[in-house]
C-alpha positions as CSV (number, residue, x, y, z in Angstrom):
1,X,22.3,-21.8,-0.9
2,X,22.5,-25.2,-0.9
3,X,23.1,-27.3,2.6
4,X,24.3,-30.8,3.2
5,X,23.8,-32.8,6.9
6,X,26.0,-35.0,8.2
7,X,24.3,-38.5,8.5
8,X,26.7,-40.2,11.3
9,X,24.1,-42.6,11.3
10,X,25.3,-43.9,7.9
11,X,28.8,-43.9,9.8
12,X,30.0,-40.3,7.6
13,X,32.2,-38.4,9.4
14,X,33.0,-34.7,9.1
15,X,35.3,-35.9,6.7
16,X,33.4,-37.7,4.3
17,X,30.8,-34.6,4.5
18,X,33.7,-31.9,3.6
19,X,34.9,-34.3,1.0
20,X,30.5,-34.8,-0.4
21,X,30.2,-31.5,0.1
22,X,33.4,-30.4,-2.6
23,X,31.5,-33.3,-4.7
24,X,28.2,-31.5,-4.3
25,X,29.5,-28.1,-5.1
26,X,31.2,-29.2,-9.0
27,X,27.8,-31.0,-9.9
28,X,25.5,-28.9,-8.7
29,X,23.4,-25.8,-10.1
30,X,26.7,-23.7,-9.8
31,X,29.3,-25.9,-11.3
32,X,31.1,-24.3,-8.7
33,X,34.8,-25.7,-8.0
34,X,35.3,-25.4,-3.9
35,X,38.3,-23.6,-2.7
36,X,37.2,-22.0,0.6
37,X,35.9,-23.7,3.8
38,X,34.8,-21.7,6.3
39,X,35.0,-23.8,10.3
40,X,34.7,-22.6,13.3
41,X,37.8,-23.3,15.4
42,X,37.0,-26.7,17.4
43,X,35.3,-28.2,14.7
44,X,38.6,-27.7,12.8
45,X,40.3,-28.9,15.7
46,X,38.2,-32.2,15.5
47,X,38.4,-33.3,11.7
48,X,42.3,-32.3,12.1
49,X,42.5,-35.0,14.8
50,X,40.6,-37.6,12.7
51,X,42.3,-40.9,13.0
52,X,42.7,-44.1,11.2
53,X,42.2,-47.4,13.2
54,X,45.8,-48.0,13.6
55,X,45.9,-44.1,15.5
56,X,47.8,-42.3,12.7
57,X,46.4,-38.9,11.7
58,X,44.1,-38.7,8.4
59,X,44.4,-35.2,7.5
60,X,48.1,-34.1,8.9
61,X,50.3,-37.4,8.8
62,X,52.8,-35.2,10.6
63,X,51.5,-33.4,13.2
64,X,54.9,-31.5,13.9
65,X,55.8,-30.8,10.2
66,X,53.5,-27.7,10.1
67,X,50.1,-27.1,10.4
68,X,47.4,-28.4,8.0
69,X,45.3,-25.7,6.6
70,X,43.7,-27.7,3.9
71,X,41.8,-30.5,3.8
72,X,41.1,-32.3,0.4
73,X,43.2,-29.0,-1.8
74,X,40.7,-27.1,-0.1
75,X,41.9,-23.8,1.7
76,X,40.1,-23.8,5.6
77,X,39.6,-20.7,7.7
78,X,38.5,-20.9,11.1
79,X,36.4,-18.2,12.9
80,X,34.6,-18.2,15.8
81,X,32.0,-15.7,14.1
82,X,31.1,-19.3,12.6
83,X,28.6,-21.7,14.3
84,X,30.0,-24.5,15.8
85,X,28.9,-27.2,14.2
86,X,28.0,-26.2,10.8
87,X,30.5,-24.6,8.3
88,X,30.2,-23.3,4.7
89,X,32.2,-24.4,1.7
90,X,32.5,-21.9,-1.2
91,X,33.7,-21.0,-4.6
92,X,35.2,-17.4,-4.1
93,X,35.2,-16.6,-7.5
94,X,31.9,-17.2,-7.9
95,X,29.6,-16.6,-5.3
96,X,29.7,-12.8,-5.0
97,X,32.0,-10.6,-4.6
98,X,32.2,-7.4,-1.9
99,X,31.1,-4.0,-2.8
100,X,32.4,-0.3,-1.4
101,X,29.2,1.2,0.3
102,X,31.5,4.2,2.0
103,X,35.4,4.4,1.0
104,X,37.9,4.7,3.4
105,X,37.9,7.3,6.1
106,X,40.3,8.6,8.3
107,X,39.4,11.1,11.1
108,X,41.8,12.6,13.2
109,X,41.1,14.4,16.7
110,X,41.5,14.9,20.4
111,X,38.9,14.4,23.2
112,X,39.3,15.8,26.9
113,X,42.6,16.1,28.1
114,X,44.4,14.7,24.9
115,X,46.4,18.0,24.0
116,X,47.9,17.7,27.4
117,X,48.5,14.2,27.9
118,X,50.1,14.4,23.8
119,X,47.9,11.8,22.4
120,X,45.8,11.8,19.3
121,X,43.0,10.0,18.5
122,X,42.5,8.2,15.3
123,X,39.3,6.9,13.7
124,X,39.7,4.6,10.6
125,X,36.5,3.3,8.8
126,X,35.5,1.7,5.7
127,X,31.5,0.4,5.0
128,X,31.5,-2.4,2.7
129,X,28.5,-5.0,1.4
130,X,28.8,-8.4,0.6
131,X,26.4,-9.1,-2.5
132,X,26.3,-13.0,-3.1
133,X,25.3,-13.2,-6.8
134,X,25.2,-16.9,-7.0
135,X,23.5,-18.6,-4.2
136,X,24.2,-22.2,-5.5
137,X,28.0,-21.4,-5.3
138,X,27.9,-21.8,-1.7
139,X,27.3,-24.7,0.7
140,X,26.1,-25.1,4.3
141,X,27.1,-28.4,6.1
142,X,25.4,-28.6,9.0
143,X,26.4,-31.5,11.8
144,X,30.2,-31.6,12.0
């Protein structure tokens, strides 16, 4: 996996290191073309509010026209499973892909005093594995 910092001390902002990171991704080992960023929430929330010195927004020109979920052409999810301060940019189609350890289970059953009360119980599982088969297809930035 390949990571790229944020150097604020060069003056980048998180933009600038989304936009190096996409750069980083096409030339790299993986000629990988980024089409996933992965953010947690208030980092999101920050590069969305990025604005230029006359106080107009960089990445939403329009704040009330809809909600940007791209930045660059490139797709962002937010998560708060994700670090704050570090996100991931990735080429779905080539990093990995997810395989079926256990298919799809339904179980179906009571517990106490379910038959009375008329309530069933439902348990519905699936175990999957995420195999990444291409390392350089995926990017850490770290420093947002």
């Amino acid at each position: 996996m390949l990571t790229h910092a944020v150097d604020t001390a060069d003056g980048e902002t998180s933009l600038d290191a989304i936009e190096s990171a996409i750069a980083q991704l096409r030339v790299g080992a993986a000629k990988a073309q980024a089409n996933l960023l992965v953010m947690h929430p208030s980092d999101w929330s920050k590069v969305r509010r990025s604005k230029d010195a006359q106080g107009r927004y960089l990445v939403a020109p329009d704040p009330t026209s809809g909600e940007a979920s791209t930045v660059w052409g490139v797709e962002v999810f937010t998560t708060t499973a994700q670090t704050s301060g570090s996100a991931f940019m990735l080429d779905t189609s080539k990093f990995g892909k997810v395989l079926v350890r256990d298919s799809l289970r339904v179980l179906v059953g009571t517990s106490g005093d379910d038959l009375v009360r008329n309530l069933t119980r439902f348990v519905v599982e699936e175990r999957l594995a995420l195999a990444v088969e291409r390392p350089a297809a995926v990017l850490k930035l770290s420093g947002l």
